[in-house]
C-alpha positions in Angstrom: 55.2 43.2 -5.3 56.2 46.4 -6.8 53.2 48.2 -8.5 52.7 51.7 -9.6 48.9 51.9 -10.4 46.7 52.5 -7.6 43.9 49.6 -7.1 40.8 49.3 -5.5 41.5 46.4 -2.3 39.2 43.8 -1.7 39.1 41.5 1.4 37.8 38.5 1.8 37.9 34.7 3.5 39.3 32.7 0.9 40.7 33.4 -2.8 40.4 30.6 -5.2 42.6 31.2 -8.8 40.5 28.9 -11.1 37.1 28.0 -11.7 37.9 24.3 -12.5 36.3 20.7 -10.8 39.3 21.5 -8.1 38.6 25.4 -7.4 34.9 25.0 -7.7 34.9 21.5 -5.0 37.1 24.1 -2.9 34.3 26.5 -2.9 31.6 23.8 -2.3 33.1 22.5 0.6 34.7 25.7 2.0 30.4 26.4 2.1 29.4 23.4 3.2 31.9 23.7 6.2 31.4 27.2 7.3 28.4 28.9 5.2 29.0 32.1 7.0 32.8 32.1 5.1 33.5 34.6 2.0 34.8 32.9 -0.6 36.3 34.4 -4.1 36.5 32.4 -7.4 38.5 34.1 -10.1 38.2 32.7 -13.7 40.1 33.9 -16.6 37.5 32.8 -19.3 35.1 34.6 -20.3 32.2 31.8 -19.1 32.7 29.0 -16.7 34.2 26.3 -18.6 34.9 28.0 -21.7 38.8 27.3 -21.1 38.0 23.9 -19.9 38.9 20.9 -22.0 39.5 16.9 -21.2 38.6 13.6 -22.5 36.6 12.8 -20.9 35.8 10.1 -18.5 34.8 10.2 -15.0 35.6 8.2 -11.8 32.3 9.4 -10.2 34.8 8.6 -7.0 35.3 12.8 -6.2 31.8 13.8 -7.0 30.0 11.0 -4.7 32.0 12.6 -2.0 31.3 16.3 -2.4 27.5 15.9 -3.7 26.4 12.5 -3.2 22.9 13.1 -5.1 24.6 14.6 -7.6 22.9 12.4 -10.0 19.2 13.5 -8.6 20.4 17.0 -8.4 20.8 17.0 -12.8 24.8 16.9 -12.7 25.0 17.4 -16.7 26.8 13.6 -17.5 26.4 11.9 -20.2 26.0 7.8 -20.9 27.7 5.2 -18.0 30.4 3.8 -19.6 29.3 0.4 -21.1 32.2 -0.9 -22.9 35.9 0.0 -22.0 38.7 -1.5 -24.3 42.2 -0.9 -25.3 43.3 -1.1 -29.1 46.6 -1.5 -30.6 47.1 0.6 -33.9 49.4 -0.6 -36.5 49.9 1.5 -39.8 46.6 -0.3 -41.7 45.0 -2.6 -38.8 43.8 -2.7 -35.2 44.1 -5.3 -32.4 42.2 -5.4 -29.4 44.0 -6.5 -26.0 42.0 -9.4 -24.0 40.2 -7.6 -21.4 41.6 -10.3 -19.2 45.1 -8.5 -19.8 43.8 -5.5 -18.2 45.0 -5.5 -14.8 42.6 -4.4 -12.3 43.6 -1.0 -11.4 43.1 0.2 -15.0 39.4 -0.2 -14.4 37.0 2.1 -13.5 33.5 0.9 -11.9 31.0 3.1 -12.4 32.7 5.4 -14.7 30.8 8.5 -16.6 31.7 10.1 -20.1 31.3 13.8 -19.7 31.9 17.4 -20.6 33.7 18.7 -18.0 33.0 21.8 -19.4 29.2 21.4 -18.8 30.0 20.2 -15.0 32.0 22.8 -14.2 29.2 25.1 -15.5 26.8 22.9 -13.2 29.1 23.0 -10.2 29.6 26.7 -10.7 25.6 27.1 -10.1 26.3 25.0 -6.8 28.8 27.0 -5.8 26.7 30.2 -6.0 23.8 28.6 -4.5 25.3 28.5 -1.5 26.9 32.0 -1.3 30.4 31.8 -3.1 31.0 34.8 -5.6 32.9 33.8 -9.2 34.1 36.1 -11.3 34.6 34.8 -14.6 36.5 37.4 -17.4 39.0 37.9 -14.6 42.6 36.7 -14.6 44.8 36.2 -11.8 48.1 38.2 -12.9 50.0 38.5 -9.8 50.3 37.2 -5.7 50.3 39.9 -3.0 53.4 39.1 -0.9 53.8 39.8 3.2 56.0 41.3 5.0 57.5 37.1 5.5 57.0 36.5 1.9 53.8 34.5 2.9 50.9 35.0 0.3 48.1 37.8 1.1 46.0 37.7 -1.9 46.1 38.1 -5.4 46.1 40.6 -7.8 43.7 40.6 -10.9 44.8 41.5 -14.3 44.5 45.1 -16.2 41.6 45.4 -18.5 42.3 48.0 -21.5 45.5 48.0 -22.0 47.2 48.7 -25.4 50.0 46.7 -27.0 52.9 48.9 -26.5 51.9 48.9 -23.0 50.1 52.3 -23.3 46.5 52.5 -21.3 43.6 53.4 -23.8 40.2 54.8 -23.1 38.7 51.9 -22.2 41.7 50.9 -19.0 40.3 49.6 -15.7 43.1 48.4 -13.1 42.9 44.9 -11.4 41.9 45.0 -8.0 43.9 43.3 -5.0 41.9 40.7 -3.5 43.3 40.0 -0.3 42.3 36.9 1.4 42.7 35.0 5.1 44.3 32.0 2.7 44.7 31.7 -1.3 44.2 28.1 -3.3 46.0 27.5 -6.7 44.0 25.8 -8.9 44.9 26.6 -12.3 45.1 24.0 -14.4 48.6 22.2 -15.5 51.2 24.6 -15.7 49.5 27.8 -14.0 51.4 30.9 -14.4 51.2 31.4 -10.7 51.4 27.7 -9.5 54.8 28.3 -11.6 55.9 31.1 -10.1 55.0 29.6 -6.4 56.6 26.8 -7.0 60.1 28.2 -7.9 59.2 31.1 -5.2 58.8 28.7 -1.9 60.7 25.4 -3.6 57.8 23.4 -3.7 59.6 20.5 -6.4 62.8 20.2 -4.1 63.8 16.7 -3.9 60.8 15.5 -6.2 60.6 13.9 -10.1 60.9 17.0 -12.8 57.3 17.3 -13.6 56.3 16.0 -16.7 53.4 16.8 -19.6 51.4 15.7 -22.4 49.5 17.5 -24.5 45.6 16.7 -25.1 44.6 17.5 -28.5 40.2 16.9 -29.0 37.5 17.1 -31.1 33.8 16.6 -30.7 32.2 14.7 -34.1 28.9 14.4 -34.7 28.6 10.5 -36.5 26.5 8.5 -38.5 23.7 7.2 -35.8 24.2 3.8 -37.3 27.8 3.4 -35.7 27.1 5.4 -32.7 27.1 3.0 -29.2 27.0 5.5 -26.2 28.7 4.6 -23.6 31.7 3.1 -25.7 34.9 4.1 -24.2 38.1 3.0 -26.7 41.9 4.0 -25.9 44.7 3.5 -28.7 48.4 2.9 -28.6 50.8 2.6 -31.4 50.3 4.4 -34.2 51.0 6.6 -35.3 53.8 7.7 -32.6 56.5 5.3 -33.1 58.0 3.2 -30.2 60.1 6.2 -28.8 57.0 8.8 -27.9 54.1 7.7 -25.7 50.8 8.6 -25.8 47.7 7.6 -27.4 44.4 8.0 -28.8 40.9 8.2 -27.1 37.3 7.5 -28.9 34.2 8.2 -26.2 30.9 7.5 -27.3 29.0 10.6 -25.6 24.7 11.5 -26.1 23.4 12.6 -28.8 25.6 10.7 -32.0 28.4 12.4 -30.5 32.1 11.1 -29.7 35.1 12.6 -28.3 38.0 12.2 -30.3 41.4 13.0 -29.1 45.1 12.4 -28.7 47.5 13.0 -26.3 51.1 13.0 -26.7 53.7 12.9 -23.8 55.6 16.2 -24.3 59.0 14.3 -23.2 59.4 13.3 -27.1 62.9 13.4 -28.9 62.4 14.5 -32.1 62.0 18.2 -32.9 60.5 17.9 -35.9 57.2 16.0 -34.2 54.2 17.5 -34.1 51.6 16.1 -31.8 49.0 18.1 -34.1 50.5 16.8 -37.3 50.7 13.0 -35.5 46.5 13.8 -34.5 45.6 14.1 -38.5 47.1 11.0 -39.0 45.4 9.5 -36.6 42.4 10.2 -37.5 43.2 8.9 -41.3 43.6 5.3 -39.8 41.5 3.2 -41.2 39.9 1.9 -37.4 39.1 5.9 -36.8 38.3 7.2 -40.6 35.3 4.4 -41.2 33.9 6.4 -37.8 34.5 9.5 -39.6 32.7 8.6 -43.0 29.5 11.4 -43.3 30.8 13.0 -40.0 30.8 16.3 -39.2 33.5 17.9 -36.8 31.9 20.6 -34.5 34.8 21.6 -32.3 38.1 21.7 -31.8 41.0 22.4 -28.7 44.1 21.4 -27.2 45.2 21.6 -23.2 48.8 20.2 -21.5 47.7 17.5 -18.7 50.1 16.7 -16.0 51.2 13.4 -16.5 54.5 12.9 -14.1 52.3 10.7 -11.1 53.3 10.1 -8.1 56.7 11.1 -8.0 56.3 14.7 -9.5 53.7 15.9 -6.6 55.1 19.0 -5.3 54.4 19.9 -1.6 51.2 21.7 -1.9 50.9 23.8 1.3 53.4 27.6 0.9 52.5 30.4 3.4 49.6 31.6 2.7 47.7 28.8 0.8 48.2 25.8 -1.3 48.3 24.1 -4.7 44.9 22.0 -5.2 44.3 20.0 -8.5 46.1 20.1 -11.5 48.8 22.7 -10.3 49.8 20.1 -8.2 49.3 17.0 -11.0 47.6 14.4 -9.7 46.6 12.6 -13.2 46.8 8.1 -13.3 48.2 8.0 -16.3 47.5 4.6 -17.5 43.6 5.1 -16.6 44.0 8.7 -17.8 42.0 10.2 -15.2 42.3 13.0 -13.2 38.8 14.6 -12.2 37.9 12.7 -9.5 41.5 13.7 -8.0 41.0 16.9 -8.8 37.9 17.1 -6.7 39.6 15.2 -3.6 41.8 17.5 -3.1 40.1 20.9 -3.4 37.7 19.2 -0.7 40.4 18.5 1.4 42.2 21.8 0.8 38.7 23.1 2.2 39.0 21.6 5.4 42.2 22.1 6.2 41.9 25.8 5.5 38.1 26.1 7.1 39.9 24.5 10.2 42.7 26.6 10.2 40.4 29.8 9.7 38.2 29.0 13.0 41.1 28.4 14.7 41.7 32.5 14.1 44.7 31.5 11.9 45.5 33.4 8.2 48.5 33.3 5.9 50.4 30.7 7.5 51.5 27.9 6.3 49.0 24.4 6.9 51.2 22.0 7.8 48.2 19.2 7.8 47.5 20.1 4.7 49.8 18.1 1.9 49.0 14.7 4.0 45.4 15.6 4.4 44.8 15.7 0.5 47.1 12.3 -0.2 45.2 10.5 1.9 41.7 11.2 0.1 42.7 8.3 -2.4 44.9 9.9 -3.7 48.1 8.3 -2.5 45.9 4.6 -2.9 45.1 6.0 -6.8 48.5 7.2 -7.7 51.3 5.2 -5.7 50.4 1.5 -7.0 50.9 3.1 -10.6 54.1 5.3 -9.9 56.2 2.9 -12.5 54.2 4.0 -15.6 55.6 7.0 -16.8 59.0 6.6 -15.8 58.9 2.6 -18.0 56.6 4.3 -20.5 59.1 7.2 -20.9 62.7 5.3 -20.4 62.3 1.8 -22.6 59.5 2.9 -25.4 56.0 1.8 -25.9 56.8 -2.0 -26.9 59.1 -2.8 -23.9 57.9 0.0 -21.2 54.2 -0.5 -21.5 54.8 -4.7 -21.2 56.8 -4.1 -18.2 54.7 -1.1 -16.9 51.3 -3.9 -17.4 52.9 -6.7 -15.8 53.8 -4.2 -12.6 50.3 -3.6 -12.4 49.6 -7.1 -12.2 52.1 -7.3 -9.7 50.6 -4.2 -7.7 47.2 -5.5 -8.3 47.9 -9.1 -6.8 50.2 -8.1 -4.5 50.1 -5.0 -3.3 53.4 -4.1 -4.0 55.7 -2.5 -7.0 58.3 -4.2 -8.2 60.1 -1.2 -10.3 58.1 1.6 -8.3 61.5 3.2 -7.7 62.4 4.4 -10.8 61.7 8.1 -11.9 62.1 10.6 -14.6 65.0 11.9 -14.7 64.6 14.9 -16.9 62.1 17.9 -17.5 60.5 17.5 -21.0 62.1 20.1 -22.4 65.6 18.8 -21.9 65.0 15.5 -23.7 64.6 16.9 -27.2 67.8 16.4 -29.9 70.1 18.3 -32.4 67.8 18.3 -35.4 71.6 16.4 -37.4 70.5 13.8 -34.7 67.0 12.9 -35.9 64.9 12.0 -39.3 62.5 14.6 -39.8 59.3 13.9 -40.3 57.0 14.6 -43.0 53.0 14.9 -42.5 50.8 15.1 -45.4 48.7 18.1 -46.0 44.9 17.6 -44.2 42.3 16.6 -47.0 39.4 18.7 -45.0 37.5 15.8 -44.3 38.6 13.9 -41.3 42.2 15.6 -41.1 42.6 19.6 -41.2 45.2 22.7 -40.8 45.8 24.2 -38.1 43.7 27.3 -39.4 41.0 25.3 -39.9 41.3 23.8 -36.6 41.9 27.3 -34.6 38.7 28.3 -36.1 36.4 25.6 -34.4 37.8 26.8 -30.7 35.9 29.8 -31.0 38.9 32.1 -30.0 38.4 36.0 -29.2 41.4 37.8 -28.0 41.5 42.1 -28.5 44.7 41.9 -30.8 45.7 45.5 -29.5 47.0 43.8 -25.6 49.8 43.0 -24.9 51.3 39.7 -26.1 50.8 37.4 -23.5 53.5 34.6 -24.9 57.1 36.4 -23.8 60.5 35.9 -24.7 62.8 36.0 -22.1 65.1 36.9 -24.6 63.9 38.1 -28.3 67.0 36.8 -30.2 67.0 33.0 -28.8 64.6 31.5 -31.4 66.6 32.1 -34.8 69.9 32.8 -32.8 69.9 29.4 -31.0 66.8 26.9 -31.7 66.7 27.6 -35.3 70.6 26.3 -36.5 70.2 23.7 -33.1 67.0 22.1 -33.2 64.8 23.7 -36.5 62.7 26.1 -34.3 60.3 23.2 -32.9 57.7 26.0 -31.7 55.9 26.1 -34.8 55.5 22.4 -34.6 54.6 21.9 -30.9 52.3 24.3 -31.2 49.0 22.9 -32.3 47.2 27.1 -32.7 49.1 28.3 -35.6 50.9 30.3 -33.4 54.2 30.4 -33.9 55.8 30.8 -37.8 59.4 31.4 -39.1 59.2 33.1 -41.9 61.9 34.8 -43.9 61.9 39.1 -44.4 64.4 40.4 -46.4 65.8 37.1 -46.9 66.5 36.6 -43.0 64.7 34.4 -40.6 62.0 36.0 -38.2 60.6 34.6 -35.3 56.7 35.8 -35.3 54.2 35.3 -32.2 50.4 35.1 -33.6 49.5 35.7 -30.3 45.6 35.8 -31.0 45.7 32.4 -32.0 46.4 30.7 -28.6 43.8 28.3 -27.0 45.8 28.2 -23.6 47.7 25.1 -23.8 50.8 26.1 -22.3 53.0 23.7 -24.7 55.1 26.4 -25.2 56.0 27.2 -22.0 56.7 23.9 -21.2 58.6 22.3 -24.2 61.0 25.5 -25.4 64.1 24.0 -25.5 66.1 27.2 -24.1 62.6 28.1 -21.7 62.6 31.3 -23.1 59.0 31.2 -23.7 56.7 32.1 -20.5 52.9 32.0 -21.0 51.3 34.6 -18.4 47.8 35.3 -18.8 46.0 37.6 -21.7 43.5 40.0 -20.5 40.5 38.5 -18.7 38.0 36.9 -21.4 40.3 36.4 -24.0 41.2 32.9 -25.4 38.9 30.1 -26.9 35.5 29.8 -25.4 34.8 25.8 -25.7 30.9 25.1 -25.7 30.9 21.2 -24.5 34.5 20.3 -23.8 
């Protein structure tokens, strides 16, 4: 790593990127195996969990194992789920699927709706209780490389630094944080899981990764139709047969349900927009008599890994390993990931606690990758590893039939019939020609149950200094109107559900412009540009939305 600026240097046992369920069970259990071990949480937000967003609902399955009185110990979770059902959306009405339909391993006993935001806080306080330092407001901008290429450390990012690159008054360097072994857990799409993965070929001879993007609100409804507890997911409308994804309704404490969508970033059209489909969502008659007298408190949007099985990269590089969602463990048709998440930072944790008593540092763990699968996770993800690739290849109507009756199969049988098929290409590369497609046409938001994306950017509670550098670059400046625009209509103003990306004409010429203080940290962008031009690295430590209750 070439670097001009002289840093402070800062050693310690064990550097963890990411103060999510899969960092933070890292740092538990790195504790709980050798209390006498320095371990290092860096978090770009400016609070624990501010950046953290999911549905959500909980397989308590991770958390029994890491605290099992988690529940006597005031983990902050809301209602047990009392009611699980799927729905099927047509444009006007709703139908229910038998719960006897359901196979089995769509089920989940003993699940929780929850913030994940508010655990993370409360696992955070665990974490320091037993001696791990977190440094929230601090981004991880760069990996210290050896003399092998094996990873030393990290290096955090530049605070006070001016848009034209320029260092005002105000400049403090990062530091490098130099550590015996260094876990990934970023999130889907890290900058540096990204960047490790491409460095040490950690996807060779897997599925492309694939994504969705989670799009949420929190509501605060009329008492009289609130049922906590309540856990609905939607299919259909209104994505047509040719995109998958869905709709969620969780009915959390306090009158409050989680309202979301996700769509499956492998989509076709260009002229989709998985915010615009999200507003009409909500104008559906099953979701809008929910929303009559509501109030909408908050607002955000994150990418969720949603390849399965076959897109698992090796985890374990010289040096340190993938944990979480850097590596994508999400069950797509349960849509859960937490308890995954958790599993493998645990058993990242052992591995590297071993390894460390052993007088070992910077190598590479070869126990490692098997150690994590065999948490559960290869018995969670493999029976379901024909999903995505049915959902994503034959449409809703004939992949999700086929995809259910596997299930079955799996369920009864313990085997997969069509468990061989996989993705074949990164989302990116499935979009069309814009001549190829009908557009598509959303109606404006009537600010009551559907909104703008201003409106919307407002209720993430976003702070970024506008005078840093822009943190969304182009590889090359001229591909947007030179290429996507006469190709594909310039989808990144669409994609995008922040507002943060416009074409607008100057001088009677198209202009690609970045609103850069808009983002909420989705990565979309980064993952559905059809040239890849666009590469999210992080914004200066604190900046970005700061989500109370996601």
């Amino acid at each position: 790593m070439a670097d001009a600026i002289e840093r402070e240097m800062m050693e310690t046992g064990v550097v963890i990127v990411g103060a999510g369920p899969a960092g933070l069970s890292a740092a538990i259990a790195l504790k709980q195996k050798s209390p006498d071990l320095e371990i290092v949480v860096v978090e770009k937000s400016a609070d624990i969990g501010g950046h953290i967003l999911s549905g959500a609902v909980m397989d308590p399955a991770g958390l029994d194992t890491l605290i099992p009185d988690w529940r006597e110990k005031g983990a902050p979770v809301g209602p047990d789920v009392t009611e699980d059902s799927f729905v099927y959306l047509t444009e006007k009405s709703a139908i229910a699927f038998p719960d006897l339909l359901i196979p089995p391993i769509m089920k989940t006993k003993g699940a929780v709706i929850i913030s994940l935001g508010d655990l993370c806080r409360w696992l955070a306080e665990q974490a320091e209780a037993l001696g791990v330092d977190i440094f929230p407001g601090t981004a991880a901008a760069d990996f210290i490389t050896g003399e092998n290429g094996e990873i030393l450390g990290i290096v955090t990012g530049d605070m006070g630094v001016a848009r034209d690159g320029s260092q005002k008054p105000t400049f403090t360097p990062g530091i490098e944080l130099r550590a015996k072994y260094t876990l990934i857990a970023e999130g889907a799409r890290g900058s540096l899981a990204k960047r490790l993965i491409a460095k040490f070929g950690l996807a060779e001879g897997r599925a492309a990764q694939k994504y969705g993007l989670g799009i949420k609100e929190i509501w605060e409804i009329d008492p009289a139709k609130h049922k906590p507890g309540k856990v609905t997911h939607f299919m259909g409308y209104p994505m047509g047969n040719s995109t998958s994804g869905g709709g969620f309704c969780y009915h959390a404490q306090d009158n409050k349900i989680y309202l979301g969508l996700v769509a499956h970033l492998d989509y076709e059209n260009p002229t989709f927009s998985p915010f615009g489909e999200f507003q009409r969502f909500k104008q559906h008659p099953e979701i809008a008599k929910l929303l009559e007298g509501a109030t909408c408190l908050s607002y955000g949007a994150r990418a969720l890994t949603s390849g399965g099985w076959q897109s698992i990269p090796k985890m374990a590089f010289p040096g340190g390993a993938l944990i979480g969602c850097s590596a994508g463990f999400m069950n797509v048709p349960r849509l859960k990931a937490i308890h995954n998440a958790i599993r493998s930072g645990m058993a990242a944790a052992a591995e590297v606690a071993s390894a460390i008593t052993a007088g070992r540092a910077n190598d590479e763990i070869a126990t490692l990758d098997e150690a994590i699968l065999s948490t559960g996770i290869r018995d969670d993800l493999y029976p379901v590893r024909a999903v995505k690739p049915l959902w994503s290849k034959l449409g809703t109507f004939v992949g999700v039939g086929l995809a259910g009756a596997d299930m079955w199969v799996s369920s009864l049988a313990k085997l997969s019939p069509l468990g061989g098929l996989v993705s074949d290409k990164p989302d990116f590369a499935r979009l069309k020609p814009i001549a190829e497609v009908t557009p598509i046409a959303y109606p404006k938001p009537d600010g009551k149950t559907s909104f703008s994306r201003t409106e919307s950017v407002y209720r993430a509670n976003i702070a970024h200094e506008e005078d840093q550098p822009v943190h969304l670059r182009l590889t090359d400046p001229e591909v947007p109107i030179r290429d996507n625009l006469p190709k594909y209509g310039e989808p990144a103003p669409l994609y995008c559900p922040a507002g943060v990306y416009e074409v607008v004409e100057e001088a009677g010429d198209p202009v690609f412009r970045i609103n850069a203080q808009n983002c909420v940290h989705c990565k979309t962008c980064d993952i559905k540009d059809p040239a890849q031009n666009i590469n999210w690295v992080p914004p200066e430590g604190g900046s970005g939305p700061n989500y109370s209750g996601m």
